[in-house]
C-alpha positions in Angstrom: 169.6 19.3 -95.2 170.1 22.3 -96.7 169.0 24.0 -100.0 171.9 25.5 -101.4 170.5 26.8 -104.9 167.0 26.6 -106.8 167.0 27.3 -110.5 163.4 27.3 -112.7 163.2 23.0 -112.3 165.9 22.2 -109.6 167.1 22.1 -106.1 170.4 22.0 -105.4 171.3 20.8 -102.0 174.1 18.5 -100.1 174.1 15.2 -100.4 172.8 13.2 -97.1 172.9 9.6 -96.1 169.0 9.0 -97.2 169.7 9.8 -100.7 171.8 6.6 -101.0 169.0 5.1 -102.6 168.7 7.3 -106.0 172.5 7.0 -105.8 172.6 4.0 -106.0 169.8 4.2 -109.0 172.2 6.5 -110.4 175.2 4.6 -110.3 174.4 0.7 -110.9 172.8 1.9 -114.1 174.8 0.9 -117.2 174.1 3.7 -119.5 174.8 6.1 -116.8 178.2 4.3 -116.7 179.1 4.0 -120.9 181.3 7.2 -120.1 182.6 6.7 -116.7 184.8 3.5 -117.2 181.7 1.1 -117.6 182.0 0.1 -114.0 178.7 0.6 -112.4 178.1 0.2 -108.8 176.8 -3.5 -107.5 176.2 -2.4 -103.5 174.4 0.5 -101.9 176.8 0.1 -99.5 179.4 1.8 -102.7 176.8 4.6 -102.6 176.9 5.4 -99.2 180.7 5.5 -99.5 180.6 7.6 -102.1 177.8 10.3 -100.2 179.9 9.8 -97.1 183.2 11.0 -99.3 181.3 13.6 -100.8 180.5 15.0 -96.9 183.5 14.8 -96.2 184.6 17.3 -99.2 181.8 19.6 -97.6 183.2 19.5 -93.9 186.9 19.7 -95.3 187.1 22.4 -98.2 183.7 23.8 -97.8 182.6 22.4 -101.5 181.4 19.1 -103.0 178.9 17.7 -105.8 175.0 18.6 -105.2 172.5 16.2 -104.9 169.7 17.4 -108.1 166.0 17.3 -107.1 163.6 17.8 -109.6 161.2 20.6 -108.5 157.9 19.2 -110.0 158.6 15.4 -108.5 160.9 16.5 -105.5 162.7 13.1 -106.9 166.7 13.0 -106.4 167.7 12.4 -110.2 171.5 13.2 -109.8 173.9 15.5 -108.6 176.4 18.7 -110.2 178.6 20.7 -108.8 182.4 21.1 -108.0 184.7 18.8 -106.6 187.9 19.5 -105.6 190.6 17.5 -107.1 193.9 16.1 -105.1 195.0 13.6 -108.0 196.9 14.0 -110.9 195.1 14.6 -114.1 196.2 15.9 -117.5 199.0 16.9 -115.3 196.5 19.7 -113.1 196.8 18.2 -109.3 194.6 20.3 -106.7 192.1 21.7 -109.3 188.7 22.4 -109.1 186.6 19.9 -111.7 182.9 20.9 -112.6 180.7 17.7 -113.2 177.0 16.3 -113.6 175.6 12.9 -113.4 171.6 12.6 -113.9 169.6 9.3 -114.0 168.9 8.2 -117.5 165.1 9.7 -117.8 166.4 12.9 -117.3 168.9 13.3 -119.8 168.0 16.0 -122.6 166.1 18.1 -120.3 169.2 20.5 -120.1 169.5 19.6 -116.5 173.2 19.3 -116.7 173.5 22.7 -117.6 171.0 24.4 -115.7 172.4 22.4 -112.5 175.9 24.3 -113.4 175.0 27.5 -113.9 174.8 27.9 -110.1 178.3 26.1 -109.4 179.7 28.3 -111.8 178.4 31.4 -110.2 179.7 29.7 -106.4 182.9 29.1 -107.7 184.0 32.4 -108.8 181.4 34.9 -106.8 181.5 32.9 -103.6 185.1 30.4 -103.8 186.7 33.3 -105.4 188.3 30.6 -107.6 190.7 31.7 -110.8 189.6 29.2 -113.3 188.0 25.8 -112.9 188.2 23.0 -115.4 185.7 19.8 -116.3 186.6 17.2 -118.5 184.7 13.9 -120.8 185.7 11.3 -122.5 186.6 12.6 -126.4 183.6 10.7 -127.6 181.3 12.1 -125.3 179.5 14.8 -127.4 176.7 15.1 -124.6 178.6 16.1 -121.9 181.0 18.1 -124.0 178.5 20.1 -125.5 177.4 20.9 -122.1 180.5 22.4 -121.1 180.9 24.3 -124.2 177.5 25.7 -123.7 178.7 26.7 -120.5 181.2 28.5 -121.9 184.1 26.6 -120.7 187.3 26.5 -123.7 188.6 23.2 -124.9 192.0 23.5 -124.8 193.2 19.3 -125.8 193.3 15.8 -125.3 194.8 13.6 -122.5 194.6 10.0 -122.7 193.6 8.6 -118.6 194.7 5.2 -117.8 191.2 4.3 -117.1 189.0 6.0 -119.3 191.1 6.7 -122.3 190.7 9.5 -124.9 189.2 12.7 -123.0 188.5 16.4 -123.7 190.0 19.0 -121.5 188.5 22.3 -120.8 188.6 25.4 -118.7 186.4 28.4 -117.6 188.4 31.1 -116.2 187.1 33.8 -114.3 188.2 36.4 -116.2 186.2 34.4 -119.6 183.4 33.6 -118.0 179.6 35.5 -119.1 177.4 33.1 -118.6 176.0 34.6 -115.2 
């Protein structure tokens, strides 16, 4: 496994097969879930689907969401990062999406941010990428603050099928400053 980025209290790496466990922590939580559809997983066998997805990203476009390890515990609490994007949304198909999913007991640490900071930095240093996008549900302040912070521009709403009301935003290359 290999340690793509370290920031002050993180490690950002690729997600592997053992880390289906604290996915599946992650992801059958249902707080961690009020945003995302309120679906939360019910297998770790969904987990390892999901990790094995996310590998496949890495061997196929050279990008996928980071597992999160907290320096100070070396526990996996999440994962950040880019994912690229072949659906449909808010009429953008093949996009790049920034996002961040962190276990409940490390939520206002500023994790989410400090997680992207890096994947903002890959995405236009390294991917040489023109703009990237992320996206919450409209009531979502949390997550939206986040990517405001980040310095990403709202620029409307969309309603999705299965979520419903969401935020849109973009960070362009050219707008970017945070790095």
């Amino acid at each position: 496994m290999s340690i793509l980025y370290e920031t002050d209290n993180l490690v950002l790496r690729e997600l592997v097969p053992t880390d289906d466990q604290g996915m599946f922590e992650l992801d059958s939580d249902s707080a961690v879930h009020r945003y995302l559809g309120n679906k939360p997983l019910k297998t770790i066998e969904e987990s390892r689907k999901i990790i094995e997805n996310v590998r496949k990203q890495y061997a196929d476009l050279k990008i996928g969401r980071w597992a999160v390890v907290e320096k100070t515990t070396n526990r996996f609490i999440g994962w950040s990062g880019l994912k690229f994007c072949a659906e449909t949304r808010n009429s953008h198909t093949d996009y790049y999406d920034l996002g961040y999913r962190f276990i409940p007991s490390s939520w206002g640490k500023g994790y989410a941010t400090e997680s992207s900071k890096p994947a903002i930095m890959h995405a236009f240093k390294v991917l040489k990428l023109p703009v990237i996008y992320g996206n919450a549900l409209k009531d979502n302040g949390a997550s939206r603050r986040v990517l405001e912070k980040l310095g990403f521009s709202f620029t409307g709403y969309y309603s999705d099928p299965s979520h419903g009301d969401c935020a849109w935003y973009e960070l362009k290359a050219t707008n970017q400053n945070i790095l």
